[in-house]
Backbone as ProteinMPNN parsed JSONL, in Angstrom:
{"seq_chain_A": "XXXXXXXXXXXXXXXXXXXXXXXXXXXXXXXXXXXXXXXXXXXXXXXXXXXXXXXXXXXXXXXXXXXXXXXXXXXXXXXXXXXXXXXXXXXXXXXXXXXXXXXXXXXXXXXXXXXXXXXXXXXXXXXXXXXXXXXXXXXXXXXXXXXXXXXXXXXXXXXXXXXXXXXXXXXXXXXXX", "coords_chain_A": {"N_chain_A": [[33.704, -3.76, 119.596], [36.489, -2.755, 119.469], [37.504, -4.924, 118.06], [36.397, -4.644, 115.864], [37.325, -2.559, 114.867], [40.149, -2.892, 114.556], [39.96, -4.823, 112.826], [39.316, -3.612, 110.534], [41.007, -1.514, 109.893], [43.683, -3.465, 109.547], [42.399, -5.326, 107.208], [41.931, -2.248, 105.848], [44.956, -1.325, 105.451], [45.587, -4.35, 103.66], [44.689, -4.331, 101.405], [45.065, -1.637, 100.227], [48.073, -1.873, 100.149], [47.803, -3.888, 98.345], [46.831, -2.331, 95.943], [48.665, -0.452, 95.537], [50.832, -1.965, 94.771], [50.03, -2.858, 92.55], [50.918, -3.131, 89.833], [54.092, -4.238, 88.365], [57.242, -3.298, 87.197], [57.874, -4.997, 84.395], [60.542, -6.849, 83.297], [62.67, -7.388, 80.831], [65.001, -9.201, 79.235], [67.76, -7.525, 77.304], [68.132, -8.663, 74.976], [65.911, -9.416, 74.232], [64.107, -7.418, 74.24], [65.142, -6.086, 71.965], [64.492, -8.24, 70.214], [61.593, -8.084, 70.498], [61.426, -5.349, 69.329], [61.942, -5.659, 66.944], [59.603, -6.73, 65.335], [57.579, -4.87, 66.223], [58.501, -1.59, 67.217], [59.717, 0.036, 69.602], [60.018, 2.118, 72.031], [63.18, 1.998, 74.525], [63.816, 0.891, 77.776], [65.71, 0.983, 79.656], [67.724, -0.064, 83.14], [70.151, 0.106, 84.184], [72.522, -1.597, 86.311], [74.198, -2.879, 88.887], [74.833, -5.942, 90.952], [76.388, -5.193, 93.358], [75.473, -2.377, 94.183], [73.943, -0.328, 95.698], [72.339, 1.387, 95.989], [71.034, 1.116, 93.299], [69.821, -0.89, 94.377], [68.216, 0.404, 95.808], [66.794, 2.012, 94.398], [65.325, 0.254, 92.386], [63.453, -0.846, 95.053], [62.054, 1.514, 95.439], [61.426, 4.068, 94.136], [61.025, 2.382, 91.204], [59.656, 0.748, 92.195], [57.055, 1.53, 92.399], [53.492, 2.09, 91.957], [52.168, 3.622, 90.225], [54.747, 4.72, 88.363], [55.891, 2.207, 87.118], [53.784, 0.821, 85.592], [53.393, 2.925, 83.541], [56.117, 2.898, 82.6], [55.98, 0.278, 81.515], [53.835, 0.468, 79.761], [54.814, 1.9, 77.964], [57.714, 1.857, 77.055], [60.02, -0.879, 76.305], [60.94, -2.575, 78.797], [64.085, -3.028, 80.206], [66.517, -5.127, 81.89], [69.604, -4.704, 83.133], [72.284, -5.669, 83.985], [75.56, -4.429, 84.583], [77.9, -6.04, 84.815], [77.225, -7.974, 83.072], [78.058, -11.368, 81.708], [77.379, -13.032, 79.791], [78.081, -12.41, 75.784], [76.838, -10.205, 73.398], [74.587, -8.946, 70.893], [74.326, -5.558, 69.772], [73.035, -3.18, 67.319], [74.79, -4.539, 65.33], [77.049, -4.517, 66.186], [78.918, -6.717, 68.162], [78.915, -7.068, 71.87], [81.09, -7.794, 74.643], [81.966, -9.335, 78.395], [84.237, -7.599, 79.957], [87.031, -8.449, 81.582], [88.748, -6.831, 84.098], [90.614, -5.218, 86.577], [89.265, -3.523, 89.704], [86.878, -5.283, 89.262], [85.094, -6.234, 86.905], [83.375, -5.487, 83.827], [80.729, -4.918, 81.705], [81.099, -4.926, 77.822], [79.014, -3.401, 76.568], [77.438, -2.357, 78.622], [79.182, 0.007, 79.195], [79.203, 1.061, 76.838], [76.147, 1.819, 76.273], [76.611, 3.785, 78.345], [78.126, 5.631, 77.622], [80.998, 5.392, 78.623], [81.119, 5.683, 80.745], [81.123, 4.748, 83.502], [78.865, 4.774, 85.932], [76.589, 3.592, 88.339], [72.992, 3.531, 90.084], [71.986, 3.72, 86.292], [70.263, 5.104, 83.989], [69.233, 4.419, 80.994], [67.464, 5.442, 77.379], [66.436, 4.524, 74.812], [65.206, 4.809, 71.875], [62.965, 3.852, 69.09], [64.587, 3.236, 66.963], [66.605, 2.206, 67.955], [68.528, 3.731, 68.853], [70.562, 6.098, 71.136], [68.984, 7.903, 73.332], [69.301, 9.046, 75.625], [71.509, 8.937, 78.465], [71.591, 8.797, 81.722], [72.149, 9.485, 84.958], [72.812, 8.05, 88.301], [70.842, 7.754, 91.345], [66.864, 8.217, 90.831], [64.142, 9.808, 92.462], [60.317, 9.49, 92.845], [58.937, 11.511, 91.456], [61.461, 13.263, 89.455], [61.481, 10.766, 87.826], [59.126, 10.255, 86.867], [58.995, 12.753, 85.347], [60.934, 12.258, 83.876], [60.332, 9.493, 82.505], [58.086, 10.345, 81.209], [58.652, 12.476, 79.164], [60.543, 11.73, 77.717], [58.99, 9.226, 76.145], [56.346, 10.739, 75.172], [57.688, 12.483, 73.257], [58.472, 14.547, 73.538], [61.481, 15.218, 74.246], [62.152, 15.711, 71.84], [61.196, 18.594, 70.801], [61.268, 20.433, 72.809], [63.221, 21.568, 75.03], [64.869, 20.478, 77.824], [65.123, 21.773, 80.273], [62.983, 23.87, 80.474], [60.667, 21.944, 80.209], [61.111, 20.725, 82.39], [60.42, 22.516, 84.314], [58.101, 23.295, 83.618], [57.032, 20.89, 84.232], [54.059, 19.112, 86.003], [53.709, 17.353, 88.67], [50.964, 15.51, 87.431], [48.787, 12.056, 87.663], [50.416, 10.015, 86.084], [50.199, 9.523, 82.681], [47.879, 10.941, 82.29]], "CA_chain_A": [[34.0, -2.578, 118.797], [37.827, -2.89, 119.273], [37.966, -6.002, 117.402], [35.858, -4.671, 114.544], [38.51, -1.533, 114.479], [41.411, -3.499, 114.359], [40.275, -5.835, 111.558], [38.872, -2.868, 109.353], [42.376, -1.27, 109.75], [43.903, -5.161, 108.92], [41.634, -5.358, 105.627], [42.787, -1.554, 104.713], [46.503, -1.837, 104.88], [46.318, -4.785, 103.222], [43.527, -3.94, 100.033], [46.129, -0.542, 100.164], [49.304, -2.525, 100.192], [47.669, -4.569, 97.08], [46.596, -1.389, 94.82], [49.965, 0.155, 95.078], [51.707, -3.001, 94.362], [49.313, -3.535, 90.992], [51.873, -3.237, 89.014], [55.191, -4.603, 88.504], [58.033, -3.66, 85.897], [57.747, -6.132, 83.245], [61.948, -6.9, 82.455], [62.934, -8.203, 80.135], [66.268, -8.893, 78.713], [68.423, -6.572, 76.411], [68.035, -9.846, 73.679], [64.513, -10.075, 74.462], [63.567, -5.868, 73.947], [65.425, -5.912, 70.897], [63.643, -9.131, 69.237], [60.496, -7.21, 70.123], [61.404, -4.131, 68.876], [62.049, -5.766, 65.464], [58.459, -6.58, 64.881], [56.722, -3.575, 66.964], [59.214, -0.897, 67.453], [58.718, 1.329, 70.694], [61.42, 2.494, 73.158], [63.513, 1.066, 75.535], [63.981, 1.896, 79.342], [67.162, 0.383, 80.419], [67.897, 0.346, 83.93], [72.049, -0.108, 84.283], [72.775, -1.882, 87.508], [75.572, -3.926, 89.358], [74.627, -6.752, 92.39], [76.697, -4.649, 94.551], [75.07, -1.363, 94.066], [72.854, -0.053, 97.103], [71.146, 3.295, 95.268], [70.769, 0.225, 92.423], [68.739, -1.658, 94.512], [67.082, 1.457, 96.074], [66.331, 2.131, 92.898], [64.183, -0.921, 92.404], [62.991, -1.078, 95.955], [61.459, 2.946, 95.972], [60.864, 4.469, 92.624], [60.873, 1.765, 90.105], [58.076, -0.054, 92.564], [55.63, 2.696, 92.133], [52.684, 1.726, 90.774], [52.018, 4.31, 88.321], [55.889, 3.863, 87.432], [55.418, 1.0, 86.662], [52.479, 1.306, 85.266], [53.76, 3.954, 82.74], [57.307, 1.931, 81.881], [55.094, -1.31, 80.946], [52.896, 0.893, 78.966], [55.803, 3.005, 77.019], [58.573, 0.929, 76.909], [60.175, -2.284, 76.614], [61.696, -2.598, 79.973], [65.39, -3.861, 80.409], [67.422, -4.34, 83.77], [70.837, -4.915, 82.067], [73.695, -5.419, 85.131], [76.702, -3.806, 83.931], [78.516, -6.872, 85.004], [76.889, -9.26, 82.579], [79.318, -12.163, 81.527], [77.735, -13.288, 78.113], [77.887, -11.324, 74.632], [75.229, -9.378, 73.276], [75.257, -8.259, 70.092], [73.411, -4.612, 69.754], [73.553, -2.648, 66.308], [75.501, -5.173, 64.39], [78.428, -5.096, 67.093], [79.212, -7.82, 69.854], [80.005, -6.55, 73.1], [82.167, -8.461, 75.739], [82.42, -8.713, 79.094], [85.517, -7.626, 80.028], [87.869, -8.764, 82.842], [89.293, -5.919, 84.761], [90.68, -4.685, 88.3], [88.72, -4.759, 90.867], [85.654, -5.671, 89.226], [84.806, -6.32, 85.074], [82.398, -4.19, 83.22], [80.509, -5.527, 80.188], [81.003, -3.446, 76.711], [77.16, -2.753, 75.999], [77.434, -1.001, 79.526], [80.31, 1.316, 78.61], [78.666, 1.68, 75.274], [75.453, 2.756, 76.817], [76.682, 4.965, 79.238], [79.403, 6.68, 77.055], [81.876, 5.022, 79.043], [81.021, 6.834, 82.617], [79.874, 3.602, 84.3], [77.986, 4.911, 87.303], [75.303, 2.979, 88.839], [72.04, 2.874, 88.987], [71.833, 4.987, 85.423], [69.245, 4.885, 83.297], [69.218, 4.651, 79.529], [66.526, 5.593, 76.92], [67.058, 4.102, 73.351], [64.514, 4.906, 70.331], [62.637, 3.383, 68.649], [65.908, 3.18, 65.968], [67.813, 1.772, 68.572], [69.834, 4.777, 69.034], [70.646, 6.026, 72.312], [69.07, 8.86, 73.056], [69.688, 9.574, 76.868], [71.412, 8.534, 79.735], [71.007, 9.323, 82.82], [73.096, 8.455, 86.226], [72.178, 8.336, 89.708], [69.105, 7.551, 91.759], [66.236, 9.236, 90.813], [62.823, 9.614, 93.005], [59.936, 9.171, 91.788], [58.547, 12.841, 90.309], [62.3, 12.729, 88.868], [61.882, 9.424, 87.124], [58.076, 10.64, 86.083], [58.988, 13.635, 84.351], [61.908, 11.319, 82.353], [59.836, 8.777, 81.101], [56.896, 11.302, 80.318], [59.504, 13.456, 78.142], [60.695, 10.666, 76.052], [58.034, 8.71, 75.508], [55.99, 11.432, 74.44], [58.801, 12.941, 72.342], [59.099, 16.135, 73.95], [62.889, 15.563, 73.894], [62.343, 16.58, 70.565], [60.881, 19.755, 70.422], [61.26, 21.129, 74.164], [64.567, 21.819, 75.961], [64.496, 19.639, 79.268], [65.072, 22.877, 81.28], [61.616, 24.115, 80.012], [59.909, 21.081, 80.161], [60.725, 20.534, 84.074], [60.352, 23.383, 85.165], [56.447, 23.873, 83.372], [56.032, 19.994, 84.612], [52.731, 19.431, 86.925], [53.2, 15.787, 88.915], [49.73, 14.187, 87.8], [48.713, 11.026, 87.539], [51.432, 9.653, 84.867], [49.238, 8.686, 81.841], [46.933, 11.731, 82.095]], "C_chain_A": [[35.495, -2.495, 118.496], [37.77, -3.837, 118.515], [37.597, -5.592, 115.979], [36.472, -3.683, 114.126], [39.57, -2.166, 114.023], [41.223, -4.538, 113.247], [40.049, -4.858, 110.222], [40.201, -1.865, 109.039], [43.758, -1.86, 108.889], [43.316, -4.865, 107.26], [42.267, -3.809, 105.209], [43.724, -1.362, 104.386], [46.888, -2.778, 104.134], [45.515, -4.727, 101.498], [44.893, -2.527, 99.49], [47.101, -0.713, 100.033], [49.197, -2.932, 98.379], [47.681, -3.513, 95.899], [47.77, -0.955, 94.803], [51.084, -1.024, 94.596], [50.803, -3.569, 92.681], [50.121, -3.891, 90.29], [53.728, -3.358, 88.724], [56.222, -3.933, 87.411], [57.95, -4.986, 85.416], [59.507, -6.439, 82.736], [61.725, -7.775, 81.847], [64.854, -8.148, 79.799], [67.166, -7.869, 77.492], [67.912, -7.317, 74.858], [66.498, -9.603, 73.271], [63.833, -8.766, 73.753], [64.031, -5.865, 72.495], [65.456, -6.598, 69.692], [62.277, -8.688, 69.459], [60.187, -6.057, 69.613], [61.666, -4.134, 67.193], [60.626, -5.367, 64.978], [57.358, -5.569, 65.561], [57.804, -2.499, 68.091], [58.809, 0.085, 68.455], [60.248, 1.261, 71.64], [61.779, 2.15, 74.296], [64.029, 1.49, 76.596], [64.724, 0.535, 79.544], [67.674, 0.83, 82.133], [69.086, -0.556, 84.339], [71.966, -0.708, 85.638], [73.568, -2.981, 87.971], [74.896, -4.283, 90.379], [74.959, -5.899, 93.294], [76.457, -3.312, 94.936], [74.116, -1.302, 95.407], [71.764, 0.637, 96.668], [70.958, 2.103, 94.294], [69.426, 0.013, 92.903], [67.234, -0.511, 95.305], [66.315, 1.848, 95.152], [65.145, 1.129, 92.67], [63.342, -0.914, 93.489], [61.445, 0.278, 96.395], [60.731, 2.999, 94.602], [60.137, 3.076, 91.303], [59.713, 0.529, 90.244], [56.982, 0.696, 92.969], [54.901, 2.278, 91.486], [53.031, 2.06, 89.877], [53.511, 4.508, 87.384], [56.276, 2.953, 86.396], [54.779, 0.51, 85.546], [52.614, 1.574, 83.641], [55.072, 3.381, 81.752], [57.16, 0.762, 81.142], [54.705, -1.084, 79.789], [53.795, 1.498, 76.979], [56.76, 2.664, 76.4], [58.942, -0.438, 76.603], [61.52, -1.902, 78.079], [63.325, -3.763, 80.356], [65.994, -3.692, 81.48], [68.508, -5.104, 83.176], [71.985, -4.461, 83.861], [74.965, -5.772, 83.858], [78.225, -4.739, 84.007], [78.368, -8.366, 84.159], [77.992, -9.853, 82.39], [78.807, -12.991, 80.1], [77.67, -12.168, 77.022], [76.222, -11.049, 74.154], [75.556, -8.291, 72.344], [73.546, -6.934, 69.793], [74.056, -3.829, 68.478], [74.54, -2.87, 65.322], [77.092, -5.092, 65.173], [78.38, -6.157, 68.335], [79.872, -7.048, 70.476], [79.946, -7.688, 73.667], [81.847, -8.194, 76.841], [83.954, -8.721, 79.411], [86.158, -7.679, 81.755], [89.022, -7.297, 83.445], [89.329, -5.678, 86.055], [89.856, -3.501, 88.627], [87.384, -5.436, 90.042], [85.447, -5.353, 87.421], [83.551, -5.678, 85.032], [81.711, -5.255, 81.903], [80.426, -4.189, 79.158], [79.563, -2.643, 77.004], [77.651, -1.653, 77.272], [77.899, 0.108, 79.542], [79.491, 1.802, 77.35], [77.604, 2.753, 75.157], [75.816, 3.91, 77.455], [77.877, 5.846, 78.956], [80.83, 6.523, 77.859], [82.389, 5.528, 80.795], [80.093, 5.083, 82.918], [79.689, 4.294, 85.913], [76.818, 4.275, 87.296], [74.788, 3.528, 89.932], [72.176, 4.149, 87.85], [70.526, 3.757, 84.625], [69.159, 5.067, 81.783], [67.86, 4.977, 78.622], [67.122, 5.574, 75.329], [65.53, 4.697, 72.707], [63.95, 3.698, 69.517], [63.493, 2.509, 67.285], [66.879, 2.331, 66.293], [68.74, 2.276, 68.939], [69.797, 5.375, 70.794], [70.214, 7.227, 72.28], [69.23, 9.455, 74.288], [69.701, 8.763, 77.518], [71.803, 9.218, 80.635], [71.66, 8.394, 84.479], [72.521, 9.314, 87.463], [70.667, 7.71, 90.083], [67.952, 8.661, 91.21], [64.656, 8.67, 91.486], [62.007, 9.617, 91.971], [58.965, 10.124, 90.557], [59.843, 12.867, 89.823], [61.954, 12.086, 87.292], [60.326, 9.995, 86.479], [58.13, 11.408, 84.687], [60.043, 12.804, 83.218], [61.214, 10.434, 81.706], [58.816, 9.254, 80.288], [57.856, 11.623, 78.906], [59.801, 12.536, 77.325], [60.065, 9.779, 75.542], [56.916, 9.165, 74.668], [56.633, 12.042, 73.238], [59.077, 14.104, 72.216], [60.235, 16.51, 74.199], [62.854, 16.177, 72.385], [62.244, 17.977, 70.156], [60.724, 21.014, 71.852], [62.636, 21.205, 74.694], [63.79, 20.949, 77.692], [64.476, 21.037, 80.184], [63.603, 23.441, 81.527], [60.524, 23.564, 80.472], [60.255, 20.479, 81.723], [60.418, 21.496, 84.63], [58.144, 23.978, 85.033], [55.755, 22.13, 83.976], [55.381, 19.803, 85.825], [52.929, 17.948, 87.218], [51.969, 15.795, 88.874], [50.067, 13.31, 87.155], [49.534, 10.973, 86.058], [49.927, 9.088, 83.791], [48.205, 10.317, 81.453], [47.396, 12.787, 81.192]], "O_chain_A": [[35.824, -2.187, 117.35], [38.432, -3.302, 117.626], [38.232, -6.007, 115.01], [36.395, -3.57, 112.902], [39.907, -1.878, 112.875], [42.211, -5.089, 112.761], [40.459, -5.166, 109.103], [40.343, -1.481, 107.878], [44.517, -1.313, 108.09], [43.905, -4.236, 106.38], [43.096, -3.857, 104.3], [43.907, -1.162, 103.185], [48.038, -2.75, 103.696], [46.11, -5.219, 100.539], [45.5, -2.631, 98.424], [47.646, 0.332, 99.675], [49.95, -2.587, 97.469], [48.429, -3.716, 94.943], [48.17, -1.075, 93.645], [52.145, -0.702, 94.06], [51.094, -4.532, 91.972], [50.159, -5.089, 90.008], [54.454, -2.394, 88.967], [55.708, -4.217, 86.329], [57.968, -5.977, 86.146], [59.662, -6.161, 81.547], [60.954, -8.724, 81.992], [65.667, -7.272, 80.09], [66.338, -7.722, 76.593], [67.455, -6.712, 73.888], [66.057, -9.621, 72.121], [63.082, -8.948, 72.795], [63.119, -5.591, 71.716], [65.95, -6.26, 68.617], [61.584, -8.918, 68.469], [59.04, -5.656, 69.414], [61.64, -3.187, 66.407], [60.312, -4.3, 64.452], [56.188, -5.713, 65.206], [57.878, -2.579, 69.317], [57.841, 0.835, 68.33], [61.177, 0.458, 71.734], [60.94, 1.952, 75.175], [64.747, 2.487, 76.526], [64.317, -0.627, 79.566], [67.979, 2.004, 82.34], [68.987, -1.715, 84.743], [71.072, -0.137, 86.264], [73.538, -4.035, 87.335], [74.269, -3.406, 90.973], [74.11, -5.63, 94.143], [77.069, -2.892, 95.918], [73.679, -2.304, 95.972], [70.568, 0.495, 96.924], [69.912, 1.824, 94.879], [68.349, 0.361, 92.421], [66.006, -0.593, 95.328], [65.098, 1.981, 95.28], [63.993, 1.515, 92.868], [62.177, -0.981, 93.096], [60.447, 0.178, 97.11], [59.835, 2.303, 94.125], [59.027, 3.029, 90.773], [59.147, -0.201, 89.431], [56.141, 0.4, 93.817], [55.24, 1.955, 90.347], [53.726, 1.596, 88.973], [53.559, 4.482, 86.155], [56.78, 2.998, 85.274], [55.307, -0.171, 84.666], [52.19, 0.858, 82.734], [55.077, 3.399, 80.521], [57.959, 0.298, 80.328], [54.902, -1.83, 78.829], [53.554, 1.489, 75.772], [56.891, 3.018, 75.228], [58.007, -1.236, 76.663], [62.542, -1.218, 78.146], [63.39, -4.952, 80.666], [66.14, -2.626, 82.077], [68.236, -6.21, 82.71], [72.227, -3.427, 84.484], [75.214, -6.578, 82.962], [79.303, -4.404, 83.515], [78.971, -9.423, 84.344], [79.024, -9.273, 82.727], [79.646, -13.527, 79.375], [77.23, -11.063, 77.341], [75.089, -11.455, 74.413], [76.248, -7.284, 72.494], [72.349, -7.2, 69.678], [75.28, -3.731, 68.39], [75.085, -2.016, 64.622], [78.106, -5.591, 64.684], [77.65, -6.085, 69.324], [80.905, -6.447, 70.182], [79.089, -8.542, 73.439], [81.391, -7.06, 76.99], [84.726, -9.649, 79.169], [85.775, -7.084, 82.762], [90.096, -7.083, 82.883], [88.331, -5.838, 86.758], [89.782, -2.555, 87.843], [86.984, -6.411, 90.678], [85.687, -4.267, 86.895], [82.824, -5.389, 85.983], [82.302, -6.188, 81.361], [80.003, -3.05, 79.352], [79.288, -1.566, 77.534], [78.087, -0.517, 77.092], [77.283, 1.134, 79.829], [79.271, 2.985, 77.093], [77.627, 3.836, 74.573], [75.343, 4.995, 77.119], [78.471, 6.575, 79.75], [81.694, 7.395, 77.766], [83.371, 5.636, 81.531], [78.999, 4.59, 82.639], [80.495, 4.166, 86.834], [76.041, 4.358, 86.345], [75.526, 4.01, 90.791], [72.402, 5.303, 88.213], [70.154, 2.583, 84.644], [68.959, 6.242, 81.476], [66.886, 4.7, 79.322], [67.951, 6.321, 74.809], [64.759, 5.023, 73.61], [64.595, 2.658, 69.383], [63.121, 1.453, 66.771], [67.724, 1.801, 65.572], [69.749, 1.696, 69.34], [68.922, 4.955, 71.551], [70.723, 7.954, 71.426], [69.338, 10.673, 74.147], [68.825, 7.912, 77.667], [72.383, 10.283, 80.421], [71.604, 7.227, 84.868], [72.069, 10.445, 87.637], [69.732, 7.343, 89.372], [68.213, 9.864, 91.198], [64.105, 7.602, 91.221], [62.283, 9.684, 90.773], [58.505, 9.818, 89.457], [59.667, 11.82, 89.201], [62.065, 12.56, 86.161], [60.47, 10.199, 85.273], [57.706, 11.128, 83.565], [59.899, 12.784, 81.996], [61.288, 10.379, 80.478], [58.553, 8.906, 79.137], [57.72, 11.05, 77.825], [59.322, 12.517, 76.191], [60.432, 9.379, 74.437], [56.458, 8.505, 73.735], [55.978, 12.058, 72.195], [59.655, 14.71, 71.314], [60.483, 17.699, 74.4], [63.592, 17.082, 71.995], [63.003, 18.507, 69.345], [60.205, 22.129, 71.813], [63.026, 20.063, 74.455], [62.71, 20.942, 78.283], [63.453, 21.141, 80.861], [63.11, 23.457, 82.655], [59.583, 24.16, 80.995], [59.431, 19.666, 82.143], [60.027, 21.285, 85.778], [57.353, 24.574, 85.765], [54.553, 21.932, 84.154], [55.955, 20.246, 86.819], [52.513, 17.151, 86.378], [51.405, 16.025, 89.943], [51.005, 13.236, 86.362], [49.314, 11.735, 85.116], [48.943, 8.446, 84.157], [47.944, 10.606, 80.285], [46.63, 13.689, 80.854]]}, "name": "protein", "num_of_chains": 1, "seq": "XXXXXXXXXXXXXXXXXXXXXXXXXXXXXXXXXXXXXXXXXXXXXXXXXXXXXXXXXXXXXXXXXXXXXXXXXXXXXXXXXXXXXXXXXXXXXXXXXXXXXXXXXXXXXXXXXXXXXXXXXXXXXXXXXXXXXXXXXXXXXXXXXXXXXXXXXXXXXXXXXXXXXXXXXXXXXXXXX"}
């Protein structure tokens, strides 16, 4: 009887391990989102981040490996993980950005560009279907947080809702529903 406890325990941690791991972010590159967004235009979830970041990689490690995260960013987005340290060019909206060499540690343009020139990491960007920027977003965020942000702009209730509004009436369910 102990043995047949301890394996039916075994089998559900790891059947339970698997369903929450279903789904992965899908990255892609900055190049890559914005040669798919030529021919099927849909919006882009940028997630800003430097190697030496900690809340970066928490970032990835907590929230951004949520299933239904996941799930939901795959579904909505084209998914970009863009370190703010890149070192080749990358031309976005008919400009080349650089990276640039600076004390202690170089920056690449796009990153400044995105993030209005506040580089904090991890931030989070949200471009348009246009390509235009239409929010970013700094700091870690859990993962009701990070729900209610990609709900709101993927739906396009930045448009016609005030964010104050629209968190305060939002209900965590299942993302998608």
């Amino acid at each position: 009887m102990r043995v047949f406890f301890i394996v039916a325990v075994a089998v559900f941690f790891t059947f339970h391990h698997q369903l929450k791991a279903q789904n992965k972010v899908r990255w892609m590159s900055f190049e890559d989102a914005l040669k798919k967004s030529e021919s099927k235009p849909k919006k882009i979830f940028v997630d800003v981040y430097t190697e030496w970041c900690k809340w970066c990689k928490h970032l990835e490690n907590t929230t951004l490996s949520e299933d239904k995260i996941a799930k939901y960013i795959n579904e909505n987005y084209y998914p970009v993980k863009f370190d703010a340290q890149y070192k080749n060019p990358i031309e976005y909206n008919n400009v080349e950005y650089s990276y640039v060499k600076a004390y202690p540690q170089g920056y690449h343009e796009l990153a400044a560009e995105l993030l209005s020139g506040k580089l904090s990491f991890p931030s989070i960007v949200i471009i348009d279907e246009n390509l235009k920027v239409i929010q970013a977003l700094d700091g870690y965020k859990n993962c009701i947080e990070m729900d209610m942000i990609i709900q709101y702009f993927a739906t396009n209730n930045y448009k016609t809702i005030p964010w104050r509004r629209y968190s305060k009436n939002f209900h965590n369910v299942p993302v998608g529903n």
